[in-house]
Phi, psi and omega in degrees: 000325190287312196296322186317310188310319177297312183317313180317311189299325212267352190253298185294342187287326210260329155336307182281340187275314188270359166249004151299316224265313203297319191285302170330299195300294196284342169291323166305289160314306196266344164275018190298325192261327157239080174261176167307134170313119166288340180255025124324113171322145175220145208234165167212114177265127179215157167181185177299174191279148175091320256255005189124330180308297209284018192253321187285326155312313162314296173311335150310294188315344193235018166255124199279010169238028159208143175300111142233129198269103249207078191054069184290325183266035177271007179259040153228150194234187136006119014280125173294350203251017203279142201290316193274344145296322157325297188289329186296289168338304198294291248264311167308317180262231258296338154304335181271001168283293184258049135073040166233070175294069176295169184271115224267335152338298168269335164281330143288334191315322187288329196273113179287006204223060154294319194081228160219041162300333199267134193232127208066257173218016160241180190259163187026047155328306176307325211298340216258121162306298171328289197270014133309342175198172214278172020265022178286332190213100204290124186086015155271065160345156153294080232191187214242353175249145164199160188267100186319323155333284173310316188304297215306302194265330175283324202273165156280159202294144205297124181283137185260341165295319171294355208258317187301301182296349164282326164304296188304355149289000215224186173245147190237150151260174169190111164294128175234110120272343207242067182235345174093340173161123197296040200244324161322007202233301222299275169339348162278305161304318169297344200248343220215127173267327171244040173266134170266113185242120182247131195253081173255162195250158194206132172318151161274345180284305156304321144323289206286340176310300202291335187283333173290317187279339201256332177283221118300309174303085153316347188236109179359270163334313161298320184294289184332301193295332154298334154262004173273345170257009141315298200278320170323284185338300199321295179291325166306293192307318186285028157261322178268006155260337210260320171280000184280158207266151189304296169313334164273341188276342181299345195248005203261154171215120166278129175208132174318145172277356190254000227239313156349286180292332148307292178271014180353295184306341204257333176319264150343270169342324174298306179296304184298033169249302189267014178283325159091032173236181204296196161312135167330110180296191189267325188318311198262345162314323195255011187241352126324301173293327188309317165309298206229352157301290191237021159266141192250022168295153213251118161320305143299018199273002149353293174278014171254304186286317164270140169303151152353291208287308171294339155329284170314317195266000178262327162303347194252327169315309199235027174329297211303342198256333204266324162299279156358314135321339161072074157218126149287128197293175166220156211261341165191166208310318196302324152339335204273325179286302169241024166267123173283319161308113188219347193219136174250178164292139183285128181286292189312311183317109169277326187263134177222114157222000000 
């Protein structure tokens, strides 16, 4: 019974590999004549749970000349470290650079551990703007808001030829956080010449506030204990960039989530610059202001919200990551309250705007 148990994962990982190759093969042939600009920029936003990618990702997401994209390889699960998951990953985002999109309804169905990503017939459907409101979902405006409900349960199912051909017009973007280890990037960076990977980082101290206020878990010692393999993950990756051939390491860029949320504009500018498109559309003009006009969240509330004592033990947990990063420790409680300087300049940070 148990080798049976074992077999499953291992029989849909191979299902999904030959109907990857199968997606490929034919996709290539009929895109040989409208295929993707190969010098379009191509983007990966990725980092630890919390830490921001996907915050960093709205800004793709709410600009109307760019393809965004939204964890295609989280529909390969369990074993994470295994070569042939490994490999799977890296073949899915990079089939979504070059607009070789399945329809995940029909080509998934037989595969058991989807989970319930796929909503309709695409995967994180609510997540993606574009295909909440038209023309994917016909009585839905255009706008920086949408009902993630509604997309879910209303809009109708994804035309998958329309969807290829708005890719092969756009600059693509794609949130990777859930890939298991960033070295599943490297072979993608290799295939793609005008890719761009923003690695983003977040205080840790700020990562256990947010892992606190959004999970299950409540009890302090388990988040610490999540987060020390948080800071691990953390460290491992700047170790394993840091080990990279010059060219390849020139395209990866680490940047603070806090240094973001302070310059959104200058932020913004930056992509579409490297993005190589106009002037700041009105779409994401307005999903700025919404974000950050008249939002009154405190950057730091970190230092308010935690006790002392987790303060000390989450500083001592994730030291080795937090210098290199420029987050400053703070030396004793009252610091915490009215000292503001919690961040230096980052030795690791490249991008500056």
């Amino acid at each position: 019974m148990n080798s049976i148990r074992l077999k499953v994962p291992v029989i849909a990982g191979l299902l999904i590999l030959i109907l990857l190759m199968i997606c490929t093969v034919v996709e290539i042939f009929w895109s040989s004549e409208t295929g993707r600009d190969s010098d379009k920029p191509l983007f990966i936003l990725t980092g630890p749970r919390r830490g921001g990618a996907g915050f960093v990702g709205e800004f793709f997401n709410h600009h109307s000349e760019i393809f965004y994209s939204f964890e295609p390889a989280s529909i390969i699960r369990q074993p994470c470290d295994s070569a042939q998951n490994m490999e799977l990953r890296s073949l899915i985002i990079d089939n979504y650079f070059n607009c070789r999109i399945p329809d995940f309804e029909q080509e998934y169905s037989e595969v058991p551990f989807t989970g319930n990503f796929v909503e309709k017939n695409f995967l994180f459907r609510s997540k993606i703007r574009k295909l909440c409101q038209e023309p994917y979902c016909p009585g839905s405006p255009v706008q920086s808001q949408w009902d993630v409900g509604k997309c879910r349960n209303e809009c109708p199912i994804v035309n998958n030829m329309k969807i290829k051909k708005d890719c092969r017009k756009s600059v693509v973007a794609i949130k990777a956080t859930n890939i298991c280890n960033f070295s599943v990037l490297v072979p993608v960076i290799q295939r793609n010449p005008t890719l761009s990977i923003f690695y983003v980082v977040r205080d840790p101290r700020a990562i256990f506030n947010s892992v606190k206020n959004i999970g299950t878990m409540r009890i302090d010692d388990d988040l610490l204990e999540q987060l020390s393999e948080i800071c691990g993950e953390i460290s491992s990756v700047l170790y394993y960039l840091d080990s990279l051939p010059p060219e390849m390491k020139s395209r990866i860029e680490i940047i603070r989530f806090e240094d973001i949320w302070e310059r959104p504009n200058q932020f913004s500018q930056m992509i579409m610059e490297q993005a190589k498109l106009g002037p700041q559309d009105s779409l994401l003009d307005e999903y700025l202001y919404d974000q950050f006009s008249r939002n009154q969240r405190q950057l730091d509330d970190w230092r308010w919200l935690l006790t002392w004592a987790n303060i000390e033990k989450i500083q001592s947990i994730c030291l080795p990551i937090m210098q290199p990063l420029g987050y400053l420790p703070l030396d004793h409680p009252e610091s915490s309250k009215i000292n503001h300087i919690t961040r230096s300049t980052c030795p690791l940070c490249r991008l500056e705007f």
